[in-house]
FIKOLZA-1660 file (N, C-alpha, C; in steps of 0.1 Angstrom, whole numbers, plus 5000, padded with zeros to 4 digits):
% residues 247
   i   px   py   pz ch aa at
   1 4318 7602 6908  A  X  N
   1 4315 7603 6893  A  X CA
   1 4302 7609 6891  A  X  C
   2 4300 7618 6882  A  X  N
   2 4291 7626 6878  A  X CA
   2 4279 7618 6873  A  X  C
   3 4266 7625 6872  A  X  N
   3 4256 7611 6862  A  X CA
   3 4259 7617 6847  A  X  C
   4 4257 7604 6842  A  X  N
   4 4260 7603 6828  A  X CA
   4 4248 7611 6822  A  X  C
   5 4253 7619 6811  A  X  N
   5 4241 7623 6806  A  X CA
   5 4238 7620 6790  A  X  C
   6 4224 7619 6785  A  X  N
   6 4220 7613 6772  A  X CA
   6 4231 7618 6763  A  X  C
   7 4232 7611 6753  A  X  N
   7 4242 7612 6742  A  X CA
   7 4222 7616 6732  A  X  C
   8 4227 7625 6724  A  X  N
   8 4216 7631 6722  A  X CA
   8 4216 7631 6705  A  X  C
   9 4230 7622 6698  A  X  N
   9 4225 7618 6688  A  X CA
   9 4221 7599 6685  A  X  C
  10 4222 7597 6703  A  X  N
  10 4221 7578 6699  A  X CA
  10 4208 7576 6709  A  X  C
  11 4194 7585 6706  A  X  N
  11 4185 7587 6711  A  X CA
  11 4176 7574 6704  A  X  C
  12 4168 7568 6710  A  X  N
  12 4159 7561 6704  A  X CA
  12 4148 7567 6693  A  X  C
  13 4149 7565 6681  A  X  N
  13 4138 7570 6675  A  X CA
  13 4123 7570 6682  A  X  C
  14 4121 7556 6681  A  X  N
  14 4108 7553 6688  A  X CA
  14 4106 7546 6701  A  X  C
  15 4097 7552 6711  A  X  N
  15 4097 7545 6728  A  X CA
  15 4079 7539 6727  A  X  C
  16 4085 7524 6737  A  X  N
  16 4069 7523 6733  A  X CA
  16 4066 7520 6750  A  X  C
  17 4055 7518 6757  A  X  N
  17 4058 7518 6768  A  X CA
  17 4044 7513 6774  A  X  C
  18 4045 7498 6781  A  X  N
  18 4034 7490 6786  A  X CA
  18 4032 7501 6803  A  X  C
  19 4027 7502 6801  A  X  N
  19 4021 7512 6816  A  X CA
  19 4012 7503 6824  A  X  C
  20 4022 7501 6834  A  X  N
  20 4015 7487 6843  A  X CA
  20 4020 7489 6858  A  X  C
  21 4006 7482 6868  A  X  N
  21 4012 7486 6884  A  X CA
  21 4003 7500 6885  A  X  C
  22 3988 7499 6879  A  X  N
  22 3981 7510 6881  A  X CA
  22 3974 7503 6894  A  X  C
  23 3968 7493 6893  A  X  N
  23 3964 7486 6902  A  X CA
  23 3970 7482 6915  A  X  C
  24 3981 7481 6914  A  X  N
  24 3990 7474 6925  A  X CA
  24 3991 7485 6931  A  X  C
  25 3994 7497 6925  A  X  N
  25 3996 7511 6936  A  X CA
  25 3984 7517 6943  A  X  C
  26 3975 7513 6937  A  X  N
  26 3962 7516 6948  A  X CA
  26 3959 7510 6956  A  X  C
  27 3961 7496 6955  A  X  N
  27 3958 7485 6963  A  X CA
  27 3964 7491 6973  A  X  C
  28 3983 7488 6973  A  X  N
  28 3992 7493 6987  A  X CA
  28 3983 7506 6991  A  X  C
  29 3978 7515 6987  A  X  N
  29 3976 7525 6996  A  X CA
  29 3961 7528 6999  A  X  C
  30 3953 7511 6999  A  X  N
  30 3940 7512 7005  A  X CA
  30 3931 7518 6993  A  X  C
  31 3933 7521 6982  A  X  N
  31 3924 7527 6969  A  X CA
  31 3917 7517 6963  A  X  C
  32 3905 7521 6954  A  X  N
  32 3900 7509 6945  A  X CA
  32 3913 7516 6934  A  X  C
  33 3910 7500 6923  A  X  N
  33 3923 7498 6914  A  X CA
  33 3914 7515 6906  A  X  C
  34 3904 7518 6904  A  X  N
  34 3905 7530 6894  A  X CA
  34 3914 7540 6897  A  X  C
  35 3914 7542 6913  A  X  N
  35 3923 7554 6916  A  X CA
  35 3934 7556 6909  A  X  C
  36 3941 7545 6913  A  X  N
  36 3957 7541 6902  A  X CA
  36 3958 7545 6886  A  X  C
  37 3945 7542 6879  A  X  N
  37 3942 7547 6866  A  X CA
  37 3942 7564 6865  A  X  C
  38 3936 7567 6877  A  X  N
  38 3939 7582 6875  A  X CA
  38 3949 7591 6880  A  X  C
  39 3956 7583 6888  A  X  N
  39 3967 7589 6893  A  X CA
  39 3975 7585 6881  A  X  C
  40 3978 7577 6870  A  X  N
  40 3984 7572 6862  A  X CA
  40 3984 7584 6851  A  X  C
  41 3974 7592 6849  A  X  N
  41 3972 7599 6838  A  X CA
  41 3986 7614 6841  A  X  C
  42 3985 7614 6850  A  X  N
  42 3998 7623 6854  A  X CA
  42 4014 7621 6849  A  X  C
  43 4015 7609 6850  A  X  N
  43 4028 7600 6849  A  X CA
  43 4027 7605 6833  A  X  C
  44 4013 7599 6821  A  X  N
  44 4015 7602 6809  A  X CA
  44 4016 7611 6804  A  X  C
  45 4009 7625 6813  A  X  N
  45 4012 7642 6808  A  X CA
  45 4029 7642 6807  A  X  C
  46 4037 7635 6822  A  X  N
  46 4050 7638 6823  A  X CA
  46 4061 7634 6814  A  X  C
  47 4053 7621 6808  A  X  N
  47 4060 7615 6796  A  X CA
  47 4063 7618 6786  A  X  C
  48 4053 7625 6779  A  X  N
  48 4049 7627 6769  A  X CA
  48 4057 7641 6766  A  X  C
  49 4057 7649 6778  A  X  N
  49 4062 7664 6778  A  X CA
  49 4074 7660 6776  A  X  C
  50 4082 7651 6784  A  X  N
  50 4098 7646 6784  A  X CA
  50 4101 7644 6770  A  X  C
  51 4094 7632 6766  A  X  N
  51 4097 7630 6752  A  X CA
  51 4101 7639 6740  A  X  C
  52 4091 7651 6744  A  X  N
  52 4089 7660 6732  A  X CA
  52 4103 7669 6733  A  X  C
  53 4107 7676 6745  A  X  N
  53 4116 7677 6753  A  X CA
  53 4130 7672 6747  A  X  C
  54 4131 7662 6749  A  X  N
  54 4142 7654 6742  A  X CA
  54 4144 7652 6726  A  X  C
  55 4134 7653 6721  A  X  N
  55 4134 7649 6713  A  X CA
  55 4132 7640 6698  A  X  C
  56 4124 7630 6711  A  X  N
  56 4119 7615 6706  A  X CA
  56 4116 7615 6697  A  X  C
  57 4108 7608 6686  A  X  N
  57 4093 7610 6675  A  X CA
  57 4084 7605 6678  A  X  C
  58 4084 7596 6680  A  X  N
  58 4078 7584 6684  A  X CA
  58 4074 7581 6698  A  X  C
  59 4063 7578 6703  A  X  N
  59 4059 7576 6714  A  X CA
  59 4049 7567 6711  A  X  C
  60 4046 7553 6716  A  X  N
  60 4038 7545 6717  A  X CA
  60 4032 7542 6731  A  X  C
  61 4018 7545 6738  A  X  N
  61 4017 7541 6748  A  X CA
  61 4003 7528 6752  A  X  C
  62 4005 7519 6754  A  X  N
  62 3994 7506 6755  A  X CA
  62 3985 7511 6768  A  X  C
  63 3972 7515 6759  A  X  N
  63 3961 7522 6768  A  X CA
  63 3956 7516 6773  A  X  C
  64 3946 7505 6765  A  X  N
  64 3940 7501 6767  A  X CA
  64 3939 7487 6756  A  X  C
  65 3936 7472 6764  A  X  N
  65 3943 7459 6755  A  X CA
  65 3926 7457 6751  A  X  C
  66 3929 7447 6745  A  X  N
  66 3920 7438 6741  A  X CA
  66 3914 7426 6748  A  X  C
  67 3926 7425 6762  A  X  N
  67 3919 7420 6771  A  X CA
  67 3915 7426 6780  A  X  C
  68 3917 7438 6783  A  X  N
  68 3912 7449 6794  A  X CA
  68 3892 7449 6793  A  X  C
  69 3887 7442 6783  A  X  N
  69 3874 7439 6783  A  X CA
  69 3871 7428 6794  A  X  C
  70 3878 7427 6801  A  X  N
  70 3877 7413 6811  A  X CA
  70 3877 7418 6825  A  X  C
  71 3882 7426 6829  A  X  N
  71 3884 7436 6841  A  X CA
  71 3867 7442 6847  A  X  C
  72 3864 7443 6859  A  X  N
  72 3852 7447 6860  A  X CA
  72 3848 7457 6854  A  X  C
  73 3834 7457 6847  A  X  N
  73 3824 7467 6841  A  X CA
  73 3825 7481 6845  A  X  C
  74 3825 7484 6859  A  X  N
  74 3827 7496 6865  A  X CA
  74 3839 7501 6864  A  X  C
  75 3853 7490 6859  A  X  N
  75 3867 7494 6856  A  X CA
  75 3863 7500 6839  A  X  C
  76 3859 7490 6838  A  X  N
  76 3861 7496 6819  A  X CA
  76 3851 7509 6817  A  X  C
  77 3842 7508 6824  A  X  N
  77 3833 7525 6820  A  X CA
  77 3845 7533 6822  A  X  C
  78 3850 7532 6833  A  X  N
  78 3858 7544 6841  A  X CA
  78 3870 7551 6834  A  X  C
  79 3875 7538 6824  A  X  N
  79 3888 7539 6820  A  X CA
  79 3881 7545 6807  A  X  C
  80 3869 7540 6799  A  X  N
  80 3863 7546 6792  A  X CA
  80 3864 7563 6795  A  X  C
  81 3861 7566 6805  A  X  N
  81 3861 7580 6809  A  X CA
  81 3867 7590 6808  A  X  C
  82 3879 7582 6811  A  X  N
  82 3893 7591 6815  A  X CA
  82 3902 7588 6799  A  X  C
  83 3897 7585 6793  A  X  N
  83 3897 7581 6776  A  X CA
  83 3894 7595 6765  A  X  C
  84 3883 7598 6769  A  X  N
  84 3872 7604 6767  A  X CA
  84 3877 7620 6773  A  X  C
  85 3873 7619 6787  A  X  N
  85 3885 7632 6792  A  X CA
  85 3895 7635 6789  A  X  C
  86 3907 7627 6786  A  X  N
  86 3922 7629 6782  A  X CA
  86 3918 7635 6768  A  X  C
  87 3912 7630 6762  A  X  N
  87 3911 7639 6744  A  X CA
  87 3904 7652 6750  A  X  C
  88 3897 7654 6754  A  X  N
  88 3890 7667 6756  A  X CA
  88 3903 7674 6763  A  X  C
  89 3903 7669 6777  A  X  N
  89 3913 7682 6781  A  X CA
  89 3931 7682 6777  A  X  C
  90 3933 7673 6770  A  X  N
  90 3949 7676 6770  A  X CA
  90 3951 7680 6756  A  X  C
  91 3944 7680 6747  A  X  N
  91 3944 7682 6731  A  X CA
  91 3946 7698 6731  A  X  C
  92 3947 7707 6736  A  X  N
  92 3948 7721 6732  A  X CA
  92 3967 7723 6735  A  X  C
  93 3967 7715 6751  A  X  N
  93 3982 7716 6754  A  X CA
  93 3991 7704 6744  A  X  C
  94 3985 7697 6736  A  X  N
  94 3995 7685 6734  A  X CA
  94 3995 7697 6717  A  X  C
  95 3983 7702 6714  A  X  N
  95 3990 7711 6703  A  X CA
  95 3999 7722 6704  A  X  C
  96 3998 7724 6718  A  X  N
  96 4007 7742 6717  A  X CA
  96 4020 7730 6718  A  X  C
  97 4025 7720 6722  A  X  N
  97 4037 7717 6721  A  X CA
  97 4041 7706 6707  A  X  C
  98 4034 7710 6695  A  X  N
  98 4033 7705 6686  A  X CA
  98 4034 7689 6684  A  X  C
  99 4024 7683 6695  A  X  N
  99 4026 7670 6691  A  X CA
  99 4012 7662 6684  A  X  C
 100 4015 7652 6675  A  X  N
 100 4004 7651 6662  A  X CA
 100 3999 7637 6671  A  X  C
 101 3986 7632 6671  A  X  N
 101 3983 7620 6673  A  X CA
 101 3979 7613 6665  A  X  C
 102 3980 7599 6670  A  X  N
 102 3974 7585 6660  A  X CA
 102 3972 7575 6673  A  X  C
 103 3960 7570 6667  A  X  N
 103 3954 7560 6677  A  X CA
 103 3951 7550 6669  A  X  C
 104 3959 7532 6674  A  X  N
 104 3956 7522 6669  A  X CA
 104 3949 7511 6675  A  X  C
 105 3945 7500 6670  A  X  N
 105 3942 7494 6673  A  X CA
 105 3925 7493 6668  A  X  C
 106 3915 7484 6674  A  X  N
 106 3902 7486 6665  A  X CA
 106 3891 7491 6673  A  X  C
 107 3893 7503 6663  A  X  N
 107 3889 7512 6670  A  X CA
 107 3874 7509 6673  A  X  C
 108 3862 7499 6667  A  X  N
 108 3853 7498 6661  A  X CA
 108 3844 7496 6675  A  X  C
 109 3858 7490 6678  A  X  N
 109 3848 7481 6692  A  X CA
 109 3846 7494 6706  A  X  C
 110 3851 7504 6704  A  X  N
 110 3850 7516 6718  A  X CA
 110 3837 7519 6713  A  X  C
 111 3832 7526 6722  A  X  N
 111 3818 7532 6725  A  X CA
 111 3820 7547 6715  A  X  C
 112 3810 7550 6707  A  X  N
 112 3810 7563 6696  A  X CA
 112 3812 7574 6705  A  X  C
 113 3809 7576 6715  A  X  N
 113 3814 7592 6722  A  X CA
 113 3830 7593 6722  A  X  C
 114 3837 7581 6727  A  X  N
 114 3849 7580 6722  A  X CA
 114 3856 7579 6715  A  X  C
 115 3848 7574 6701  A  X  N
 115 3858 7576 6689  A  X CA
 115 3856 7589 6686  A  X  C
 116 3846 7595 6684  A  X  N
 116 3843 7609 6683  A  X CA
 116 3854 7618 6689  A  X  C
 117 3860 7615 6700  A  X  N
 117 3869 7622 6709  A  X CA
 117 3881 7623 6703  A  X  C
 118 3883 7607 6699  A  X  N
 118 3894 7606 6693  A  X CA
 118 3893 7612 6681  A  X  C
 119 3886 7616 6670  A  X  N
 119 3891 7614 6655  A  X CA
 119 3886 7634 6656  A  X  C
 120 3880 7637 6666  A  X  N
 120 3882 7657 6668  A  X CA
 120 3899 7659 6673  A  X  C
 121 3901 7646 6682  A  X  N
 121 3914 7650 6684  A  X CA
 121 3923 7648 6675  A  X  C
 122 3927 7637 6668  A  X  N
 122 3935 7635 6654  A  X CA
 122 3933 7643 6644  A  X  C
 123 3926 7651 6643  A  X  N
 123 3921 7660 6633  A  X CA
 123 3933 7674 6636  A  X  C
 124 3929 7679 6649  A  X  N
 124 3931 7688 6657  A  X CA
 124 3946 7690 6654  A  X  C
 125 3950 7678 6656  A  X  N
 125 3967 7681 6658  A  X CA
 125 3973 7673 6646  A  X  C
 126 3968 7669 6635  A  X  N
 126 3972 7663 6625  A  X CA
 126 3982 7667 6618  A  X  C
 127 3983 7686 6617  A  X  N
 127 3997 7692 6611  A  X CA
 127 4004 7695 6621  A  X  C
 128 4007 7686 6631  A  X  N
 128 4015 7688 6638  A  X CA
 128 4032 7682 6636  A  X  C
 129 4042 7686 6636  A  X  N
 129 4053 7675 6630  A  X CA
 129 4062 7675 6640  A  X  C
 130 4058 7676 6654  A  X  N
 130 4069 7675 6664  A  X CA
 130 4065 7660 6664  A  X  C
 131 4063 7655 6682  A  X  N
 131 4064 7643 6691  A  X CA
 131 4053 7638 6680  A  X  C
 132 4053 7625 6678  A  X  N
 132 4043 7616 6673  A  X CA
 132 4038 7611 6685  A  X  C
 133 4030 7610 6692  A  X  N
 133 4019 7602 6700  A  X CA
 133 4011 7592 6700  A  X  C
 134 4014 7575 6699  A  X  N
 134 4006 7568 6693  A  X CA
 134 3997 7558 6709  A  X  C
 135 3987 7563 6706  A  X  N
 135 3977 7551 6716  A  X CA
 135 3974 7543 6712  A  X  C
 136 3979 7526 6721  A  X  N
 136 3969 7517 6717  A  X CA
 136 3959 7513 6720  A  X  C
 137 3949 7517 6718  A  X  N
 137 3934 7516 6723  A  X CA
 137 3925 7504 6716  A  X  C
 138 3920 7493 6727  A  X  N
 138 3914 7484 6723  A  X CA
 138 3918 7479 6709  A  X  C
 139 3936 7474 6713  A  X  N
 139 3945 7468 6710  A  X CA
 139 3951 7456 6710  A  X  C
 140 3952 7444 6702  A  X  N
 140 3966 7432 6705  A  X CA
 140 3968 7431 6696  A  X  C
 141 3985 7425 6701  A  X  N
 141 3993 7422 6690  A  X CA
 141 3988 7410 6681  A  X  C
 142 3984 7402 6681  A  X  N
 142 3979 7391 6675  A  X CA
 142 3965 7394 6667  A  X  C
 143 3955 7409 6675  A  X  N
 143 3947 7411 6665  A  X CA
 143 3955 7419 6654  A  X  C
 144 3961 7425 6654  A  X  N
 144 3968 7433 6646  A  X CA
 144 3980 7425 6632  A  X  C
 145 3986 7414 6639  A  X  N
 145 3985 7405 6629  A  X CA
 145 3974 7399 6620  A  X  C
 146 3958 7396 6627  A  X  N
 146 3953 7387 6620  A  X CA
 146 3948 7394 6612  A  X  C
 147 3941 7410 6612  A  X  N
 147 3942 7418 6605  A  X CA
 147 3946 7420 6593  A  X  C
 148 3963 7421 6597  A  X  N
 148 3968 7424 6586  A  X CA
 148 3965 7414 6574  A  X  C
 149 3965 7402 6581  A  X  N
 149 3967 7390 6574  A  X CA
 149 3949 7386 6562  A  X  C
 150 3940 7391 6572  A  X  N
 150 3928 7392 6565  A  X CA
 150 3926 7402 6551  A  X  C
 151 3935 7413 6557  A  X  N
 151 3934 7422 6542  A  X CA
 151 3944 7422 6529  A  X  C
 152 3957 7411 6532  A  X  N
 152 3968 7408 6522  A  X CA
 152 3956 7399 6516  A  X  C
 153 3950 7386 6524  A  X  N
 153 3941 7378 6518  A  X CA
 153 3930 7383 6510  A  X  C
 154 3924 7392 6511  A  X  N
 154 3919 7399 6502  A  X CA
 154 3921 7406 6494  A  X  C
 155 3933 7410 6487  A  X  N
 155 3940 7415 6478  A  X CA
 155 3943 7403 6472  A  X  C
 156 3947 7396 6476  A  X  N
 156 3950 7381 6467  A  X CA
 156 3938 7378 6463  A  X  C
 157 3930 7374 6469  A  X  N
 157 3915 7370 6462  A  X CA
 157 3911 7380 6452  A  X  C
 158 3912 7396 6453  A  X  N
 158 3905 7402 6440  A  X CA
 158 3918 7406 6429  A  X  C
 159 3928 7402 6429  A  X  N
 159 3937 7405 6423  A  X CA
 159 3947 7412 6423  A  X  C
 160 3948 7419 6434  A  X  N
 160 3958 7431 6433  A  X CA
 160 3968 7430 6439  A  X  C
 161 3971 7413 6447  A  X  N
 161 3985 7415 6450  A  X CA
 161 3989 7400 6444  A  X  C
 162 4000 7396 6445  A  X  N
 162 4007 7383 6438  A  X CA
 162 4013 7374 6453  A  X  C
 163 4007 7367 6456  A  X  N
 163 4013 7359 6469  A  X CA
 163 4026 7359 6467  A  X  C
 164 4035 7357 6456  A  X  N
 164 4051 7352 6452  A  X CA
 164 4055 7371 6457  A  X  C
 165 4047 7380 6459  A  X  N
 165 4053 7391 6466  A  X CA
 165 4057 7395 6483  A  X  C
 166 4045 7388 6487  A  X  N
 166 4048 7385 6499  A  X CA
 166 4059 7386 6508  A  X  C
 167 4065 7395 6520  A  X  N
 167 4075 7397 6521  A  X CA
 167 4073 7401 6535  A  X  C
 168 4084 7407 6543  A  X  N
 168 4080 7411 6557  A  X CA
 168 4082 7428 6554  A  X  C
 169 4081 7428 6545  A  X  N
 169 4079 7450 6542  A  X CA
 169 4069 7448 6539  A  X  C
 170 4062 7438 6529  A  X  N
 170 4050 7439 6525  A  X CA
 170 4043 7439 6536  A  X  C
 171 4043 7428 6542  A  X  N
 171 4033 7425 6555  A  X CA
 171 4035 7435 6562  A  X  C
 172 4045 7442 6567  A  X  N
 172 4044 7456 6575  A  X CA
 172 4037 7466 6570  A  X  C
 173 4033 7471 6556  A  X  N
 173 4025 7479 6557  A  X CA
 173 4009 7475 6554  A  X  C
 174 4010 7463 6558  A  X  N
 174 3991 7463 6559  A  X CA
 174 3986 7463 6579  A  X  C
 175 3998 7465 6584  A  X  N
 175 3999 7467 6598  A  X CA
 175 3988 7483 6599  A  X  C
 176 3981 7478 6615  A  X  N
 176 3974 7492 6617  A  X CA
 176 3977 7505 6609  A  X  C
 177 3989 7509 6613  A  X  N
 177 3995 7520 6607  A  X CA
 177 4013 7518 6605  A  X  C
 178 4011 7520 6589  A  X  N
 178 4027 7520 6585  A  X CA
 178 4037 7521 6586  A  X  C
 179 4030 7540 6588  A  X  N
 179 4040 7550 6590  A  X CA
 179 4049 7549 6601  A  X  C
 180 4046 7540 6612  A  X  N
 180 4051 7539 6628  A  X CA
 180 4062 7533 6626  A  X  C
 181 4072 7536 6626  A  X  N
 181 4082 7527 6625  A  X CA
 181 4083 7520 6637  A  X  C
 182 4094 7506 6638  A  X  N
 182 4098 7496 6646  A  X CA
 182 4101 7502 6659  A  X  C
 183 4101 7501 6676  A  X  N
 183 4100 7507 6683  A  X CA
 183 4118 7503 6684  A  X  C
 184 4125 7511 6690  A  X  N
 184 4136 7510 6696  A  X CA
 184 4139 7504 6711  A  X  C
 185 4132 7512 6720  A  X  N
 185 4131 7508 6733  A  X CA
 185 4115 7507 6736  A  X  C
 186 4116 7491 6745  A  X  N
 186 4102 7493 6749  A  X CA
 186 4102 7492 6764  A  X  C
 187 4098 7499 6772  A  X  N
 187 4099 7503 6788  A  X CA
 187 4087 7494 6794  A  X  C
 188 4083 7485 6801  A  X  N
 188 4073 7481 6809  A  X CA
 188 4075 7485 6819  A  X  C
 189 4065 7493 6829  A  X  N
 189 4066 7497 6843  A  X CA
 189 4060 7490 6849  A  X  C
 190 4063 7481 6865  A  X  N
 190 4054 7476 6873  A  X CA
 190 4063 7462 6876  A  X  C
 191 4071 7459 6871  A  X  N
 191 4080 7445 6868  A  X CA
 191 4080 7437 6864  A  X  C
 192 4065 7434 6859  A  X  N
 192 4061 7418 6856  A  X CA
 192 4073 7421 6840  A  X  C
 193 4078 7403 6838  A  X  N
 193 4084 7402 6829  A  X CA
 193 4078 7399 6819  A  X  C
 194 4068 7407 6809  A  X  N
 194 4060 7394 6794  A  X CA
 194 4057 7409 6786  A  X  C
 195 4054 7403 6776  A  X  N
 195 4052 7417 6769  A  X CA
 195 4037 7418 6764  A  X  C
 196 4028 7411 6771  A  X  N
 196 4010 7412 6771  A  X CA
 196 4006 7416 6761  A  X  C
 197 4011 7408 6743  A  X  N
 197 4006 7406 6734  A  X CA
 197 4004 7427 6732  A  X  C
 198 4015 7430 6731  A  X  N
 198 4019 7443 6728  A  X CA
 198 4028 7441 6717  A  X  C
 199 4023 7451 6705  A  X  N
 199 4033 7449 6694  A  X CA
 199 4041 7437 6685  A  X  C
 200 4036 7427 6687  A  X  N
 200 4043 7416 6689  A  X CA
 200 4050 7415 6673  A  X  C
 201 4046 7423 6665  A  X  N
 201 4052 7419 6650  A  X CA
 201 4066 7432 6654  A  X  C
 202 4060 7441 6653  A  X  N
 202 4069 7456 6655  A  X CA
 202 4080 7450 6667  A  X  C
 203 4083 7446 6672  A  X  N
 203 4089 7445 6689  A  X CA
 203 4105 7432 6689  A  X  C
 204 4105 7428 6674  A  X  N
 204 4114 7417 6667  A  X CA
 204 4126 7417 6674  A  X  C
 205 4129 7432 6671  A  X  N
 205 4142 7435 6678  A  X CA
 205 4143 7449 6686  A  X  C
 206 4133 7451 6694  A  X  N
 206 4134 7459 6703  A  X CA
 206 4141 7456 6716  A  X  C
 207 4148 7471 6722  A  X  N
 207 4156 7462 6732  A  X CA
 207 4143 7472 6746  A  X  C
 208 4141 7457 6753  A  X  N
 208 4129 7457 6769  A  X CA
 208 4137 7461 6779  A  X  C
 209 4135 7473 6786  A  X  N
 209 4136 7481 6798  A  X CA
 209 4125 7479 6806  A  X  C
 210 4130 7466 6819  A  X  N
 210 4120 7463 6829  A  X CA
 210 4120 7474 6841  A  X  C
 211 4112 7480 6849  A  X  N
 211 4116 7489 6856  A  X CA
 211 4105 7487 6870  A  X  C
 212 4109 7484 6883  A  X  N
 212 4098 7480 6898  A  X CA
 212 4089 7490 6895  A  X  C
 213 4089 7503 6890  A  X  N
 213 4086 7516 6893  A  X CA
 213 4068 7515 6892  A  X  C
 214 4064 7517 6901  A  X  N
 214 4046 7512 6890  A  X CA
 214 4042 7527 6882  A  X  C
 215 4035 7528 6873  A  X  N
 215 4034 7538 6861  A  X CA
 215 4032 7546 6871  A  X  C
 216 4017 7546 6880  A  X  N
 216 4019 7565 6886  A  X CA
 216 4028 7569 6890  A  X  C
 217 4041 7561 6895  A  X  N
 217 4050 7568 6901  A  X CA
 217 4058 7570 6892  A  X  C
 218 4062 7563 6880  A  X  N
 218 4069 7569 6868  A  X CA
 218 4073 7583 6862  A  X  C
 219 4083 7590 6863  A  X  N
 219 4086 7603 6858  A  X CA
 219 4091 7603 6850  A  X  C
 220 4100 7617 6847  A  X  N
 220 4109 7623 6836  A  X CA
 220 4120 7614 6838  A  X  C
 221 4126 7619 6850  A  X  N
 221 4139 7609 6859  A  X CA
 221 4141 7594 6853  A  X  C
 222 4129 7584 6854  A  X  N
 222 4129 7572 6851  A  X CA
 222 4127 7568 6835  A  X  C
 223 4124 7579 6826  A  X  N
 223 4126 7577 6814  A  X CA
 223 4138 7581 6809  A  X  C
 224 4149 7589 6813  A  X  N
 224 4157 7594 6810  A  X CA
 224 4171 7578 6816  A  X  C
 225 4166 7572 6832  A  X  N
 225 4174 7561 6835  A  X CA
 225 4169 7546 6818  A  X  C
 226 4158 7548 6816  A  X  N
 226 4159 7539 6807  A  X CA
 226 4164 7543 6793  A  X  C
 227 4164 7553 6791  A  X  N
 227 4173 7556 6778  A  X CA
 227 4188 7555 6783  A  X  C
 228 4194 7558 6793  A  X  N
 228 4203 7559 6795  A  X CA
 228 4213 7542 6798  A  X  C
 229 4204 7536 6798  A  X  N
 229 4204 7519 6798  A  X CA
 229 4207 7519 6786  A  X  C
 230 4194 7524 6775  A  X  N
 230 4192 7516 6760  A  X CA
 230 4212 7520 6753  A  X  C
 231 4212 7533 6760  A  X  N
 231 4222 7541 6752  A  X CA
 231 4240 7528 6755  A  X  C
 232 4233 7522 6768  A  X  N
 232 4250 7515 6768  A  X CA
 232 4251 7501 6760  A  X  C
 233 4239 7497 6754  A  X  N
 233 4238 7485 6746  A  X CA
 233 4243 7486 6736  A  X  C
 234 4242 7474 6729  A  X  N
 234 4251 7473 6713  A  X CA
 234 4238 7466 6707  A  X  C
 235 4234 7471 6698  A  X  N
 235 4224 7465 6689  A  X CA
 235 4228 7460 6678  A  X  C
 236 4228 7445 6674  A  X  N
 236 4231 7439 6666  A  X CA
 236 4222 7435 6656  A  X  C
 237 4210 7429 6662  A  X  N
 237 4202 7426 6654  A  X CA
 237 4205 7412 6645  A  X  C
 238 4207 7404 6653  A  X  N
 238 4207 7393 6649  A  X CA
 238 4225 7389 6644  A  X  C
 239 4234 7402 6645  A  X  N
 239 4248 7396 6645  A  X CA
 239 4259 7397 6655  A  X  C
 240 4267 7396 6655  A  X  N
 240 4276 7391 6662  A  X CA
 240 4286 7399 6659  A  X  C
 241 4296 7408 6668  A  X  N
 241 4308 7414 6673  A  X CA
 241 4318 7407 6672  A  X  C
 242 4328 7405 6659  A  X  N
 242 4336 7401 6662  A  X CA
 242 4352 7414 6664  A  X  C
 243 4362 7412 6670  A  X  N
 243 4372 7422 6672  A  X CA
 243 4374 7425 6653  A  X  C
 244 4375 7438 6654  A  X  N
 244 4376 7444 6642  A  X CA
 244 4367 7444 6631  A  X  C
 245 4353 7439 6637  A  X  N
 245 4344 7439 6632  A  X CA
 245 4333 7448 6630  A  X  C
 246 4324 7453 6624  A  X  N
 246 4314 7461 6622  A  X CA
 246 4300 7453 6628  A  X  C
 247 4304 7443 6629  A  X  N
 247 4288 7436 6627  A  X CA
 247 4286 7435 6643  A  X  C
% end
């Protein structure tokens, strides 16, 4: 039997993708865990190029968490680095392949050489309307709820919203950014099973593609096996298939 190939109109709109097992692959081969971070950056050029490739819009990739402040000092400069280098060197190729970025999460707390990186790069590729590109950088899901939740509370306090409005549309667009729609598929590479306070409002009804593969060794090949997973599911969304049924 031949390999199946994508059905290319039951494509995921949006992929979001925990990139994990940077550490674990350096370890096995005698490296400090940064190596793994930089061998990792390759896997994301390949991703990203696939994506656009296919299709996708959406691309969400969890850069860097909110707990990743906990990792040794010499880890977080480094990763700072290659932060900082990815916007300088990939921003001229991620425009010739017309892809636009957005970076969430708070941004407040990175070091200013790096926001600077980031908001020349958002700038750069802003009329872009291919692949959407979204980083979460100095990111969680739970800050990103309380967030939202701080700024509806402040609209209620000065008047401008009516608590009796309150709704889960409403509360979606006081989310980082609106425009992102709900992810379709979310891929974790590395095996662990949890979803490390990633997206946690957006992720309701996303269907999770666990994969051994640790991110540097992640390719085109292994995003195409996890769409090709997403593509044999039935998405319900909370109903139930009955014979002769739609639902």
């Amino acid at each position: 039997m031949g390999r199946r190939r994508i059905e290319r109109d039951k494509l995921p709109r949006h992929i979001a993708i925990i990139m994990d097992g940077n550490g674990r692959w350096a370890r096995e081969r005698g490296m400090p865990r940064i190596a793994g971070h930089k061998a990792g950056v390759k896997a994301v050029r390949e991703v990203v190029s696939a994506c656009g490739e296919l299709g996708i819009e959406f691309l969400t990739l969890y850069t860097f968490s909110s707990e990743n402040w906990k990792r040794p000092q010499s880890e977080v400069q480094a990763l700072m680095g290659y932060l900082e280098e990815y916007m300088v060197r990939e921003r001229e190729k991620l425009d010739r392949n017309n892809v636009r970025l957005k970076v969430i999460g708070r941004l407040e707390g990175l070091p200013e050489r790096v926001r600077e990186r980031i908001r020349e790069t958002e700038d750069l590729l802003k009329d872009n309307d291919g692949l959407t590109l979204v980083l979460a950088i100095n990111y969680g899901g739970r800050w990103e709820i309380v967030d939202a939740v701080r700024r509806i509370s402040e609209d209620v306090i000065n008047g401008r919203l009516d608590p009796e409005g309150i709704d889960e549309g409403l509360f979606s667009r006081y989310l980082y950014d609106p425009e992102i729609p709900d992810p379709d598929l979310l891929i974790r590479t590395g095996g662990e099973m949890r979803v490390s306070n990633f997206l946690l409002w957006q992720i309701a009804y996303t269907e999770l593609y666990i994969t051994n593969v640790y991110w540097p060794d992640f390719r085109k090949r292994h995003l195409i096996e996890a769409i090709l997973d997403y593509q044999r599911r039935e998405r319900r969304f909370g109903g139930v298939r009955w014979e002769g049924s739609s639902l």
